[in-house]
C-alpha angles and dihedrals in degrees: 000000000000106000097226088057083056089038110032115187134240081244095056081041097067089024092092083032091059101039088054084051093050083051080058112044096002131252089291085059104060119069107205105152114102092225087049088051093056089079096063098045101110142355130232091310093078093173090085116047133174129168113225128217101247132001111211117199106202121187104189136040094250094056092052092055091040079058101047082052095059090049084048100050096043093039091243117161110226139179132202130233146208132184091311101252106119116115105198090077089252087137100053114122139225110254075218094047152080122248118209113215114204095185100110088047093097115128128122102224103185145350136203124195104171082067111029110250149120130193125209153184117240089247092062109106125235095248095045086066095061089038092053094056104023091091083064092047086259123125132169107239117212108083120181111197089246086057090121092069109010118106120238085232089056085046084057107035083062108029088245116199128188140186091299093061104094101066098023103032132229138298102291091050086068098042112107098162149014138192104200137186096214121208093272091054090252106137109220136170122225120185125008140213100312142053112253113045119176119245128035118349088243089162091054093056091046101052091078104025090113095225094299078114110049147275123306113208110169118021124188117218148193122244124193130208118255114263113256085237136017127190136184127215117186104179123181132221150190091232143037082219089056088057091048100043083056096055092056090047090049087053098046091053092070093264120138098187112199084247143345123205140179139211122178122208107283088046084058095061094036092070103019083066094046101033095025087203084163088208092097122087103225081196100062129092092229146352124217123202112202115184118201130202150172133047115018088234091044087047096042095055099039096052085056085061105041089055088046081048095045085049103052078053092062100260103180094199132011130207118196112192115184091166124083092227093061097031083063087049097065099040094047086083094049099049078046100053094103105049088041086060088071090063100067091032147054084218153334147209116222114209118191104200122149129212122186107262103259095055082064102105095043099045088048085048093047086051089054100057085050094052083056093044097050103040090238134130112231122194115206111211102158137175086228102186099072098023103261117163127201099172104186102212100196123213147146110252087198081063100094104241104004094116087053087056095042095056091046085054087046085048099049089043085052081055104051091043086055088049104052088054104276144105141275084233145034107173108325087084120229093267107154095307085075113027102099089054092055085095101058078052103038126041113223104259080064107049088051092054087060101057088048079075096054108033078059101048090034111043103175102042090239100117102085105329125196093026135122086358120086113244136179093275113033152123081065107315096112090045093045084042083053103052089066092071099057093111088055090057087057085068102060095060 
């Protein structure tokens, strides 16, 4: 007898698998070679990476549940997948595993205008939303800074947020309705076309569930109408406590601003050397962006009071922008804060903890004693309205056991954030990054009411498994611990 029929191979073993999923979405839809794989092995988060089995590249609603069907029948664990650009590793896939690609599902299917709402396939991308409906005043309002190239699915599979966030709310305030494939292949719709529907807020448990629930493929969402008047106020400080001792003044004036951010002084470089927007002071501690909306004469008088605020904080220099153009000028260094990090640095780790406003000074101190007892250089870019923290912790991976290190520092800033009275997430979702830290959030009894949720919407434990929950092996153990087989997964091709 022929020894591959005693000893089949992982290779013969997806062969008939793959040939069921090419009857699905065709041979251009399934992604087989190893070098091809390569592309889908991690998410934003680059530091774990996995090459699943098979990558499957649906374009309809009805291929992707004639695909969950084929996991389900065959007991094959599988993860979807946006554009990628997570960075809580939620899209990392199962070297035994399919992964499901939404990224040809991108077609707008319908506005409506009269009520204020879009529907969408996964695959759109956030800014294509706004595009699609500016020309009638409209725009979508959550707008994560990676809103240029992240997928409306991927918004909703982790709750994303955005500058906007503060005043408007995140992605599941402006959810109305879902189509799902749900984990068993069934194809089911949540929600509807307005806000308020009667029985259980299905739609609300699914936005955040991180794909352990199931597959949205159209999603149905509010629009708003674009603000009468719109300013800008960039205001610089001596010290990153000073901003954020403004914005809980701002706050406690009875302002809401459209968004507040934050940069400290090494953010500011950062981007100031790679966008060379020239608004923002390199000298200063910090730099705060307010972001006013709403009536010219509500505007107007409230922008007067932010700049008298930011003054009694010690703001060494103050910018005012009424026009798009340079309204557009002083937020292009926020939205570039991230990638500008990798000019001043190999690599970094982003954290999204959030902390309640008034803990501000003190966290951001705490981090940088950290930073000093580490030896590690930490960046601090925030959503600081509503406390969102994306602390850049910057290192060099070529530097034996500096990941290791890195992840130890993301894990002690998570803490402090939980014990000032805050979360482990603020819009990155847990995904595997997180999981092992749930329970320094979430007693057990909670944790185990969770899982309630998804043992009952997941059955079989295949959508997603071994994220958000702590396991055995977690926080990046299991993907570090899987990097060392690569070598072994040569072998299967």
């Amino acid at each position: 007898m022929v020894f591959s029929k005693l000893f089949p191979t992982t290779k013969d073993k997806w062969q008939p698998i793959a040939k069921q999923l090419e009857s699905i979405v065709g041979k251009d839809g399934v992604v087989r070679r190893k070098e091809e794989l390569l592309t889908y092995e991690c998410d934003g988060l680059a530091s774990y990476r996995q090459r699943p089995a098979l990558v499957v590249l649906p374009r309809t609603t009805e291929e992707v549940a004639a695909t969950v069907k084929v996991c389900h029948d065959n007991d094959l664990p599988w993860v979807a997948r946006g554009a990628g650009t997570g960075l809580s590793g939620g899209a990392l896939p199962n070297k035994d595993g399919v992964l499901i690609v939404t990224a040809r599902m991108n077609q707008i299917l319908h506005q409506d205008l009269d009520n204020h709402c879009i529907t969408v396939q996964p695959g759109v991308i956030n800014n294509w939303v706004t595009q699609a409906v500016s020309g009638a005043g409209f725009y979508y309002a959550p707008d994560p800074s990676s809103q240029i190239i992240c997928s409306i699915g991927g918004n909703v599979a982790e709750n994303s947020g955005g500058v906007h966030c503060l005043k408007y709310g995140v992605t599941t305030n402006h959810v109305l309705g879902l189509k799902i494939v749900t984990t068993d292949s069934s194809i089911i719709d949540v929600g509807g076309m307005v806000s308020e529907m009667p029985g259980y807020d299905l739609t609300g448990l699914f936005v955040g569930s991180e794909g352990t629930l199931g597959i949205a493929t159209e999603i149905t969402l509010r629009i708003l109408k674009r603000p009468e008047s719109v300013c800008v106020v960039l205001a610089n400080f001596p010290t990153v406590e000073d901003s954020g001792a403004a914005v809980a003044d701002i706050i406690s004036a009875g302002i809401i601003p459209a968004g507040m951010e934050i940069m400290d002084n090494l953010s500011i470089n950062a981007v100031e050397d790679i966008v060379g927007t020239g608004c923002y002071d390199r000298n200063a501690q910090a730099v705060l962006l307010v972001e006013l909306d709403g009536l010219k004469v509500e505007v107007k008088a409230y922008k007067q009071k932010v700049e008298a605020i930011c003054r009694q904080n010690n703001a060494t220099g103050i910018t005012i922008a009424n026009d798009i153009d340079t309204r557009a000028k002083l937020w292009k260094g926020r939205k570039a804060a991230f990638a500008a990090a990798g000019h001043i640095s190999p690599d970094y780790f982003v954290q999204d903890g959030v902390i309640p406003r008034t803990k501000l000074a003190g966290v951001l101190r705490e981090i940088n004693d950290l930073s000093d007892r580490y030896g590690y250089k930490i960046a601090n870019v925030f959503h600081a309205g509503d406390g969102n923290l994306h602390p850049l912790i910057l290192y060099d991976n070529s530097v034996p056991g500096s990941f290791e290190t890195v992840e130890e520092i993301g894990g002690e800033i998570l803490k402090l954030c939980v014990d000032a009275g805050g979360s482990l997430s603020g819009e990155h979702g847990i995904g595997a990054d997180k999981n092992c830290y749930m329970p320094y959030m979430f007693n057990a009894t909670d944790l185990e009411t969770m899982q309630y949720i998804r043992t009952a919407l997941n059955k079989k434990g295949l959508a997603n498994p071994d994220k958000i929950f702590p396991t055995p092996r977690s926080c990046g153990e299991a993907a570090n611990a899987q990097k060392m087989k690569q070598f072994e997964e040569a072998e299967l091709y």
